[in-house]
N, C-alpha and C positions, 0 to 999 in steps of 0.2 A: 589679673586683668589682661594682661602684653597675652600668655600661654592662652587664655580664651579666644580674641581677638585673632590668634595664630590657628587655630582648632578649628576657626568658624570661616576662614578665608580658604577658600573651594581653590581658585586658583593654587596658593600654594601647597595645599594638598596632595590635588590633580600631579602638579609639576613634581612634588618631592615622588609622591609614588613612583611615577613614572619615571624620575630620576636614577632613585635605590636601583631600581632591575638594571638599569641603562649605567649606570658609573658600576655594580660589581659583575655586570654580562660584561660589558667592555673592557674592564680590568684583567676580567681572565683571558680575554682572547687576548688582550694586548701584551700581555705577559707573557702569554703560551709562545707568542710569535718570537717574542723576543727570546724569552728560551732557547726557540727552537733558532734562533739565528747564532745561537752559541754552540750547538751541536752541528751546525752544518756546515761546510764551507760552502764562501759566496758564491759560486757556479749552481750548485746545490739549492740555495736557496734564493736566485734566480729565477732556475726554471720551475721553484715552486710558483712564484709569486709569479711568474709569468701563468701558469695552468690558473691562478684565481681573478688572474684582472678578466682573460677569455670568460670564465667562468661569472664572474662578476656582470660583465655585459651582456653575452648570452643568455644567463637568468632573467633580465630586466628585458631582452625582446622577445623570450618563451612568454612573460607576466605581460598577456594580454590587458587595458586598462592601465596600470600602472597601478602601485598599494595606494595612491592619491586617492584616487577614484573610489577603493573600497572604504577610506578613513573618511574623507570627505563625504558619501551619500549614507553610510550609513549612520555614523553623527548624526544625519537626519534624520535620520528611521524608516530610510528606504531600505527594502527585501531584493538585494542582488548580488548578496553573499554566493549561492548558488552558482549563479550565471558567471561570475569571473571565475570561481574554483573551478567549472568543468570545462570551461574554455581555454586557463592557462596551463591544466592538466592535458587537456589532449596537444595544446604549442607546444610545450616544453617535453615531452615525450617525443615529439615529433625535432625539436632542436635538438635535445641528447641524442638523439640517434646520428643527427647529421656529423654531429663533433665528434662520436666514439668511431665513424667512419674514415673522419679527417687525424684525429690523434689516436686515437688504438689503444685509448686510457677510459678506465669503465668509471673510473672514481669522477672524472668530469663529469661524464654523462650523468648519473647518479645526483652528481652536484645541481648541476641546472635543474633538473626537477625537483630536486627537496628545497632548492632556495627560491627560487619562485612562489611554490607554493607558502613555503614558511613566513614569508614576506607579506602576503596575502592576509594570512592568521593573525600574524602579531597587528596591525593596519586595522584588522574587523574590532581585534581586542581593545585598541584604542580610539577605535571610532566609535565605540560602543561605550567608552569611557569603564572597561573591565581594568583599570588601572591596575590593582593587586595582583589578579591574575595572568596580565602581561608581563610585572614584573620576576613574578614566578617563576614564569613559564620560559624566558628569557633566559634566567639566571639556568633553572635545571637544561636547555640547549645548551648553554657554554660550558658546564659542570660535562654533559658527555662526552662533547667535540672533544674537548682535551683525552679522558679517559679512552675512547674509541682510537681517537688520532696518535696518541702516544702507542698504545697498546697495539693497533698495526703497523704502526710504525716501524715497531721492534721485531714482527713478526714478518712481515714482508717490502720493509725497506719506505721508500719517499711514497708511492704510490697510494702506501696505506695512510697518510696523512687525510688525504682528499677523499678515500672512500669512508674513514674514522669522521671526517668533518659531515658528511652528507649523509650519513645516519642517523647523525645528532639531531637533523633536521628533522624528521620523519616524526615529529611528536606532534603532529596536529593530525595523524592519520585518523583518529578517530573522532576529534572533531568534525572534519569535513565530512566523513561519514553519515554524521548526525545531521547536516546541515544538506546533506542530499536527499536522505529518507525525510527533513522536515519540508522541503521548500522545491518551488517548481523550476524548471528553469525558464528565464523572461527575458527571450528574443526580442520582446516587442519597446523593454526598458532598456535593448540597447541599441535598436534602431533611431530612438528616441531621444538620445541624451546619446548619440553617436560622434558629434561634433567635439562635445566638452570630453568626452573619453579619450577620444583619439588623440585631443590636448594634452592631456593628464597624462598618455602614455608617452607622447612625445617629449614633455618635459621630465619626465624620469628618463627613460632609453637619452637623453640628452645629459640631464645631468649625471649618469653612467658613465656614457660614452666620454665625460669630463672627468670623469675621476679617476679613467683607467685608460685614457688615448695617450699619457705619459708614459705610464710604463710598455704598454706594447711596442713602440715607437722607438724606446729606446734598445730593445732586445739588436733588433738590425742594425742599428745605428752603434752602438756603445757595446753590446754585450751583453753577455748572462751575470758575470762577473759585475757590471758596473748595478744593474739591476738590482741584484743582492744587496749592496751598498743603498742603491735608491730606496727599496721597496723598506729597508730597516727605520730608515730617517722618515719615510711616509707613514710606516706604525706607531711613529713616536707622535707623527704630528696627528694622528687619527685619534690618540689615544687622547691628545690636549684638546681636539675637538668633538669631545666626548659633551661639552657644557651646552656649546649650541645646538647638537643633535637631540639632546634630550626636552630643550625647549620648543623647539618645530612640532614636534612629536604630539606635544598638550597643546601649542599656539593656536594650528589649523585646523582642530576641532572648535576652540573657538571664536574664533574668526571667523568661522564658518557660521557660527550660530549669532553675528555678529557683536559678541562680547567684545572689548577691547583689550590688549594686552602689552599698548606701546609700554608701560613701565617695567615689564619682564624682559621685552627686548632691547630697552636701551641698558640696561642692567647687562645683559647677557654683552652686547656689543663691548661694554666699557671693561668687564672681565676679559675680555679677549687680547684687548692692548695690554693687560697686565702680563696675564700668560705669554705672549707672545715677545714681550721682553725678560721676566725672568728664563726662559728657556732659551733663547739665543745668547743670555748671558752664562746659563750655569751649564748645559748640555753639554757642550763641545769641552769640557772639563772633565766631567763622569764616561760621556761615552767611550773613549779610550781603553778604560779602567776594567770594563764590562767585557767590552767589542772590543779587541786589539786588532783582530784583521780585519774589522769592518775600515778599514782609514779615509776610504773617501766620506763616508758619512758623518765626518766632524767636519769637512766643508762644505756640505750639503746645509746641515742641520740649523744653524746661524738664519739663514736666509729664508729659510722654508719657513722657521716659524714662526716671518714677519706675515705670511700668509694667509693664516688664519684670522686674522683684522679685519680682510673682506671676506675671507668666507662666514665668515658670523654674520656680516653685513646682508653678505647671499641668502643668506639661508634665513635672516627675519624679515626679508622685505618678500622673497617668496613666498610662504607663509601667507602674507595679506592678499599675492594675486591670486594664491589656490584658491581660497577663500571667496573671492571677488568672482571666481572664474572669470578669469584673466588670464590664461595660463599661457596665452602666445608668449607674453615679455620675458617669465621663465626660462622659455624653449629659446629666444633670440638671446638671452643673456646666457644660457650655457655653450650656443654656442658662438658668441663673442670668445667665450675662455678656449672653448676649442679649437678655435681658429688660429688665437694668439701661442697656445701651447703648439701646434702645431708648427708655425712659421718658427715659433722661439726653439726648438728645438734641433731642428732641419738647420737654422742659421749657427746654431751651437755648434751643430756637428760640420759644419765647415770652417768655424772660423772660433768656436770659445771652448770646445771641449766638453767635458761633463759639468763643468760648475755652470755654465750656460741654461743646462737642463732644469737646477734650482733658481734661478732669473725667471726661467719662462714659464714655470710654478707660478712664480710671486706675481707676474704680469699678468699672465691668462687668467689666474683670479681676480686681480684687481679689478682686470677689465669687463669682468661679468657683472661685478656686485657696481661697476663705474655706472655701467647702462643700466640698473635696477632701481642707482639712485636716481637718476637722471628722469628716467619713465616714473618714478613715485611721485618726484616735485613739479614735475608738468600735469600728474593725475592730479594731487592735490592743489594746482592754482587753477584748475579750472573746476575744480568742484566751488570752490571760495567764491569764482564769478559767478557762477549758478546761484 
């Protein structure tokens, strides 16, 4: 009875498929990094993870629309698949070229165009509710990154990491393909729906520009050296926020379709305080063990992982403005956090040091997911007077 009841419940379904791809896709990359932060030294592994926050932002302002916009319309069964792939292919050809001008590194440029687009793909696949194929598809990207990434690695040093990763990417090539010889391109659906697009891209390029104004910030400020140490304890906390990544992913499809899904996300939310206390207590215990010259990153790690409390917070109350399109409150709550990381940083570096840096972590999130709640319980008391 309980196994039927379980079998027939779409929701957790949806959520587990899309989960599967999403906890052993993220496993491997989270792994690989970590690995890979034991073969390198922290300088090393610095300016790697300095080349992928660039990379990281720059792909989200090549990805014309934002992957919001492709999950969100076509969930509906609107046809503008088309029109985002040949728009963020001609920007992000046109970004890589500007970066391989600025750094003289071809595995960037490489990067911004396979990740863009690839972001696009996985976004159609889940707005189309291709769950199993998402997960697949997922899983066999992270399965080559490693294989390509290690294997040039070996052959031509750091450089081939970032050209090994952006290959991996390249597996929607012949999708897109198919989706250009089927479908037209529709200028006229984005003249149209230009407001909410522009929305949609602004609270991704926002919540980007939040997830990686830390560590750029800290290269000049701190070092490549302290970066290494940051960028390891930020893989760890990427890898714990693996839960509420994979429920956004099913949420905003339906949310979109106006399903409801409050009992997924207070579930997800109350998982978070768990995690975020077992890891601040057992982490700084292990890391050592692993990481011996990572040393700043056992007093990083404590603090960071109170973090993820509001970004689980962030990231389900977001979910209901995409949905809603709403998506101003999104774009002002990301950059609430970026303003606060910003100041919290700048003030680190004159007066707290590095541990300052994982303070203005914990703040600058708080204070996005502060203003999400804030804007939801004012939405909803004036819905109630209505």
């Amino acid at each position: 009875m309980i196994w039927d009841n379980l079998k027939k419940n779409k929701a957790l379904i949806g959520l587990s498929t899309i989960g599967f791809g999403n906890i052993i896709g993220g496993a491997i990359s989270s792994i690989f990094w970590l690995v890979l932060a034991g073969m390198l030294d922290t300088e090393s592994y610095g300016q790697l993870s300095y080349f992928l926050a660039i990379m990281g932002v720059f792909s989200v302002v090549a990805m014309v629309g934002g992957q919001y916009t492709m999950q969100v319309y076509t969930s509906k069964g609107l046809k503008i698949e088309a029109t985002l792939y040949l728009v963020s292919t001609i920007s992000s050809l046109i970004v890589g070229l500007i970066l391989y001008f600025i750094f003289n590194d071809i595995g960037l440029t490489l990067l911004i165009i396979s990740v863009s687009l690839l972001n696009f793909y996985f976004a159609e696949l889940i707005g189309k509710k291709l769950f199993s194929k998402y997960s697949l598809m997922i899983i066999l990207q992270k399965i080559l990154f490693v294989i390509f990434s290690l294997s040039l690695y070996y052959v031509i040093g750091l450089e081939g990491i970032l050209i090994g990763y952006a290959l991996s990417n390249f597996i929607f090539i012949k999708h897109v393909y198919n989706i250009f010889k089927k479908e037209k391109f529709n200028l006229t659906f984005l003249i149209e729906k230009k407001k909410i697009i522009f929305s949609n891209y602004l609270t991704e390029l926002t919540a980007t520009a939040r997830n990686h104004i830390d560590e750029i910030l800290t290269v000049p400020l701190f070092g490549l050296m302290f970066l290494g140490n940051y960028f390891l304890a930020i893989q760890i906390i990427t890898l714990m926020n693996i839960i509420p990544g994979i429920v956004i992913k099913y949420t905003i499809g339906e949310d979109s379709r106006g399903i409801s899904t409050s009992k997924i996300k207070y579930i997800t939310i109350i998982t978070s305080f768990l995690l975020a206390i077992i890891g601040a207590l057992i982490l700084p215990t292990i890391l050592p063990i692993f990481f011996p010259q990572f040393t700043e990153t056992v007093l990083l790690i404590p603090i960071l992982c109170f973090a993820i409390i509001p970004r689980t917070i962030f990231v389900m109350l977001m979910s209901s403005f995409l949905a809603k399109e709403k998506n101003l409150h999104n774009v002002i709550g990301n950059i609430v956090t970026i303003s606060l990381l910003v100041v919290g940083i700048s003030i680190s570096y004159l007066f707290y040091g590095e541990i300052g840096v994982a303070y203005s972590y914990l703040i600058g999130t708080s204070g996005g997911a502060i203003y999400l709640l804030i804007i939801s319980f004012i939405l909803k008391r004036n819905t109630m007077k209505i």
